[in-house]
N, C-alpha and C positions, 0 to 999 in steps of 0.2 A: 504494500500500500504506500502510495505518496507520501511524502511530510505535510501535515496539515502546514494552509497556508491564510495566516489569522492578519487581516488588515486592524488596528487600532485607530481609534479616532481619539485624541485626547490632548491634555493641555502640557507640551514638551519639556516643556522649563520643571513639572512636578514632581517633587521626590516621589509622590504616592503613583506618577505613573509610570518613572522606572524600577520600582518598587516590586508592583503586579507584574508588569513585563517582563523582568530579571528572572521571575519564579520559573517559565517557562522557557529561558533561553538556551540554556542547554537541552531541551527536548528535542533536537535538530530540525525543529520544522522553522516554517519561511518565514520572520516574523516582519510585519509594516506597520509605521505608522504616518499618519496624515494627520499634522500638527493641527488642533482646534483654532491656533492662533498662531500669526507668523515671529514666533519668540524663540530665544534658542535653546536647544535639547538640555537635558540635563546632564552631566558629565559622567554619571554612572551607567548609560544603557551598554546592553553586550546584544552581538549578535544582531542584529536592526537596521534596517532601510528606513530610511525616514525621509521623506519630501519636500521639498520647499519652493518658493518661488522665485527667492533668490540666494544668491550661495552664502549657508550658514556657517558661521567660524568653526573650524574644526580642532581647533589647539588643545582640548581638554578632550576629547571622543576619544573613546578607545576604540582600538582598530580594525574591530570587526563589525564598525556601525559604518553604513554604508550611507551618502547623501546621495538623490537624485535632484537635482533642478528643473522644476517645472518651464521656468520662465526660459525662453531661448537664448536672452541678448545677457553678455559678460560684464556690459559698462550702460549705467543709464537706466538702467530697467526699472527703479521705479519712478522714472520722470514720465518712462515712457509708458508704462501700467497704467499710470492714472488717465496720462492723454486716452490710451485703449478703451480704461475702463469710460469715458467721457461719453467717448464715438459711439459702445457697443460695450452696453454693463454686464451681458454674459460673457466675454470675452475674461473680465477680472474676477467673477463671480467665483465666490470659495465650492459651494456647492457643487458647480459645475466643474469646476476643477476634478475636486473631489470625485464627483461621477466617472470622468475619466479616468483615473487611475484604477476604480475598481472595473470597470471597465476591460484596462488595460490588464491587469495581475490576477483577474478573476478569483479573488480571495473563496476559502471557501467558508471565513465564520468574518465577518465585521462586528466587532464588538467596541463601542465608543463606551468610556470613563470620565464621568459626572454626566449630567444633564444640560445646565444654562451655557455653556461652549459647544461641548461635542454633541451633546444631543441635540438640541437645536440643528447645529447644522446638520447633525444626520439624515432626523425628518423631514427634511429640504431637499436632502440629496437623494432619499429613499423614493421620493415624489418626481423622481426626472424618471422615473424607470417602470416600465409596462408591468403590471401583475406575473408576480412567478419570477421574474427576472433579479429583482435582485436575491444578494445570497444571506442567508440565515442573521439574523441581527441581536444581535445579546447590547442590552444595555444599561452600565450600573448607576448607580444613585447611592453618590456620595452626601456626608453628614448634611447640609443644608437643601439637597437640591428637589424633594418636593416638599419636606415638613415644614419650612420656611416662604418657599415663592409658592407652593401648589395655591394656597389661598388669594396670591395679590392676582388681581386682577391683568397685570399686564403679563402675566407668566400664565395662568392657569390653562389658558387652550393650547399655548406652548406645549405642558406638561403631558396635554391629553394628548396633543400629538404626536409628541413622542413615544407614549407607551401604546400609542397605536399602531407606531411602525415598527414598535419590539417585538418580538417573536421570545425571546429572553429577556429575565430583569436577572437583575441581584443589588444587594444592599446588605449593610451593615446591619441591621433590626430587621425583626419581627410588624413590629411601627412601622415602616416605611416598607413593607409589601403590604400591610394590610391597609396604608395611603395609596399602592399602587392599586391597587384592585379596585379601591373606590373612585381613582382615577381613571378608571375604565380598562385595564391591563386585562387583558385574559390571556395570556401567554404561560408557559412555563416558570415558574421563578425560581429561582437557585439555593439551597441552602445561606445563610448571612453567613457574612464572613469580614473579616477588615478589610478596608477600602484599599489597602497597601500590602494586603495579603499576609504572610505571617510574618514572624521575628524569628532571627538568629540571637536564640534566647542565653544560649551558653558564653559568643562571643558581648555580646549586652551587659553579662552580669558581670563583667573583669571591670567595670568601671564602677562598678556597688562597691559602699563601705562594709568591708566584713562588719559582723556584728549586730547583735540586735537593731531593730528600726527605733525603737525607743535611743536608744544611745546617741544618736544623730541632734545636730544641733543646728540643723537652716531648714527653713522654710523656704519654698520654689514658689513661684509667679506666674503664669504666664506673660508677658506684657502686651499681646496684641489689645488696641484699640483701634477697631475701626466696624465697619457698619456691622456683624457678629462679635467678635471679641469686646470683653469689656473687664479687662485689663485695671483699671481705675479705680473701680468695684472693689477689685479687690485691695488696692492699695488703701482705699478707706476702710475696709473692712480691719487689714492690719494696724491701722491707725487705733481703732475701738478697741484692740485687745494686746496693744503694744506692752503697759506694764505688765502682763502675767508675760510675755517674750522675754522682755526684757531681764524680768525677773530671772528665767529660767535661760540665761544668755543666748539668744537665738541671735541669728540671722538672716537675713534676707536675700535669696539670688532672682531677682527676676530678669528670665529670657526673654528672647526675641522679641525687647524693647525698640522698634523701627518707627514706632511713632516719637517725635519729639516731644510730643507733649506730656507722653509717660513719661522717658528720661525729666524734664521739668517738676511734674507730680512726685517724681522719687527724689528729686533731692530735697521737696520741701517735706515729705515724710518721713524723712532723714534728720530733716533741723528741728520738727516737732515731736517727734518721738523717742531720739538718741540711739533707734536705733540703728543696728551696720547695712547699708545696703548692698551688694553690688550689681550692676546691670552689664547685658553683654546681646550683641545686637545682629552684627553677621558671622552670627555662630555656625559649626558645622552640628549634625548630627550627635558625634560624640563627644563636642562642648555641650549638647544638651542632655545627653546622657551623666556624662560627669555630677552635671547639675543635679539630675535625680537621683543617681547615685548616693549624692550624700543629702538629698531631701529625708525629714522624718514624713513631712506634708508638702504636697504637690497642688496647688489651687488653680482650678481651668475653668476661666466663667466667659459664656456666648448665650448669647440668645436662640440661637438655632444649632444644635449637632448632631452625629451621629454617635459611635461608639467613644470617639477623637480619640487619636495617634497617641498625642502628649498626655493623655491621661492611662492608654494602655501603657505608654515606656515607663509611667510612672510605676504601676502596680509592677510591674514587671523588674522594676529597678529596684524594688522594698518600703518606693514612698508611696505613703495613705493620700489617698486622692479626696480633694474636696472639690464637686465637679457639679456646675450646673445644671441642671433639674431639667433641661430640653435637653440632655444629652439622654441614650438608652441605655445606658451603659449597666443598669440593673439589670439589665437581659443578659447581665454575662455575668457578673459579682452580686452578691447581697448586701444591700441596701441597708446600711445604718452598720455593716459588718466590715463588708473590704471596701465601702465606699461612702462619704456624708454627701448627699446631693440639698443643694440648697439654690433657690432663687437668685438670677445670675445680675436682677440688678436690683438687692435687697443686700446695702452693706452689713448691716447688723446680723440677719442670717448667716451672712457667711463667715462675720467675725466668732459667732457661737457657735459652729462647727470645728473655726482654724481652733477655739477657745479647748475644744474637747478635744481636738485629734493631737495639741499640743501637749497637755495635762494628762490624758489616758494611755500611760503604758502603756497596760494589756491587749487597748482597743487597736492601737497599730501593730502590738508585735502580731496578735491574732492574725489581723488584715493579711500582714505579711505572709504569714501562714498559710491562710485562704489565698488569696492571690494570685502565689505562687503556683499553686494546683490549678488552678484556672488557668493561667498562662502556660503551662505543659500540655495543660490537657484540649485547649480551644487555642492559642494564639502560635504555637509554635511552626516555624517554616516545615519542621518537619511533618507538620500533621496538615496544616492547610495546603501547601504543595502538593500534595498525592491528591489531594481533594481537588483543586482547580483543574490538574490535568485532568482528569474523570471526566469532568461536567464538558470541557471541550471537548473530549474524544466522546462525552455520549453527544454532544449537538452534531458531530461529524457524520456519526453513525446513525441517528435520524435522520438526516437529511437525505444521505442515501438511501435509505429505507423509505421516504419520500418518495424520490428521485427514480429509482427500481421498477 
């Protein structure tokens, strides 16, 4: 039998979507992707053809990622795209682009990662092509992408049209298939699973502080603020319960602080409370792991998510997650046990969780305990791995049984 040959539609630049893809690159089959947006790849893929319009820097690829350019001309081309797109808007149209290359590579699973990018454009692109013609279509729904826009109005018939051109879902929750259905999905949908597929659990833990999670002395952050994350929350939250920190000499590390206005918010949380902060901004991965590592508590507050990445490194790392309440994350851990879910823009809630998971030994060494059995048992590469090949090789083997 051939190497299956799986075209990707997804956002390049995304750790989570060289992440999935990696999981599968040594199965030697043909792997593509058709960037959602023209931004450049991430520096980790292996194995992968990836397209573009114009030629994407190659200095950090490794060298069995393969570019093709769409666009013909070497110098100019996007002076000359635009004029194109001017004269004759199918000519620049992503969709259309898109059509072509499946087209051309007659993929035999197209499976796009998230919705408001690749989905969108898929169900555009799935609509240039006669009934039957195109090929089988799996498409996932990452943490925000129907629990949050399903209901705004300018996303909603988006949403339905893309689960109308799905043949396949999957998703991080339970939640978000039983949003897809009510969305109008009747497709197959796939065991949940993380968005980024599993963890290298063993190489992960060489950045853990040996030793109990009680014995640990920093508190983690998240720092994103922006239109989900709310980062801020939680810095007032630490404000309310700073003298029992203080008391009990903590610390403060908050990550991937990129907005300035967090870094501003932490230094004046710093002069009002005494206590230590540090922030860190174009961190790699395992500057954020480091970070969890020596978290006792991990706090991650959004108004919209799914399982989130930064709360499973957490449990996975020994730190008690304190995690807002639109995440699902009780679909994997117990609630009030390996994890305090609180109201993600209710400071004081969240100060009376960081307040308990600071002061209760037993409540995080337990967590850690718990946790960790979760993460061996649902999050580990080894165990999701064998699972996502399954699910492609049984869509392979439908379709020819279709197809027959």
């Amino acid at each position: 039998m051939k190497p299956l040959r799986i075209l990707f539609v997804a956002r390049p630049y995304s750790v989570h979507t060289s992440r999935w893809i990696n999981q599968i690159a040594d199965e030697g089959w043909d792997l593509h992707l058709f960037p959602s947006s023209e931004s450049p790849l991430h520096q980790d893929y292996r194995n992968l053809t990836a397209y573009y319009f114009e030629r994407n820097p190659r200095a950090q690829l490794h060298q069995s990622v393969k570019t093709r350019v769409l666009w013909p001309l070497t110098r100019g081309g996007s002076r000359v795209r635009s004029l194109a797109g001017r004269l004759s808007p199918n000519w620049t149209d992503r969709a259309e682009w898109l059509a072509r290359v499946i087209r051309k590579i007659k993929p035999d699973i197209v499976h796009a990662l998230e919705f408001q990018e690749a989905g969108y454009l898929i169900a555009s692109t799935k609509a240039l092509f006669a009934p039957g013609e195109f090929p089988p279509l799996i498409v996932s729904n990452w943490g925000s992408d129907i629990y949050l826009y399903g209901p705004l109005p300018d996303h909603t018939e988006k949403i339905k049209g893309v689960l109308k051109a799905a043949d396949y879902y999957t998703a991080e929750c339970e939640r978000d298939v039983t949003l897809a259905r009510e969305y109008g999905f009747t497709g197959s949908a796939w065991p949940v699973l993380p968005a980024a597929g599993g963890f290298d659990i063993e190489n992960m833990r060489q950045y853990a502080q040996p030793g109990p999670a009680s014995q640990r002395r920093v508190i983690a952050l998240k720092g994103y603020q922006h239109w989900a994350g709310r980062g801020l929350v939680g810095l007032r939250a630490l404000e309310l319960c700073a003298d029992v920190l203080r008391a009990k000499d903590y610390s403060v590390a908050v990550y991937s602080t990129y907005n300035p206005d967090v870094h501003l918010a932490v230094a004046r949380a710093a002069s009002r409370t005494g206590l230590r902060f540090e922030t860190t901004t174009r961190e790699s991965r395992e500057d954020v792991l480091r970070v969890q590592g020596r978290a006792r508590v991990s706090i991650g507050l959004s108004i919209s998510d799914g399982l989130s990445t930064s709360a499973l490194e957490a449990l996975i790392m020994g730190a008690f997650p304190v995690q807002s309440d639109t995440s699902c994350l009780c679909e994997l851990v117990r609630c009030g046990e390996g994890v305090l879910m609180v109201p993600p823009e209710d400071p004081a809630e969240v100060a009376a969780a960081i307040h308990r998971a600071a002061t209760d030994d037993d409540l995080v060494n337990r967590a850690a305990e718990l946790n960790a059995q979760v993460a061996r048992e649902r999050l580990s590469e080894s165990v999701v791995r064998p699972l996502v090949v399954q699910m492609y090789e049984q869509v392979a083997r439908e379709t020819r049984k279709q197809n027959s």
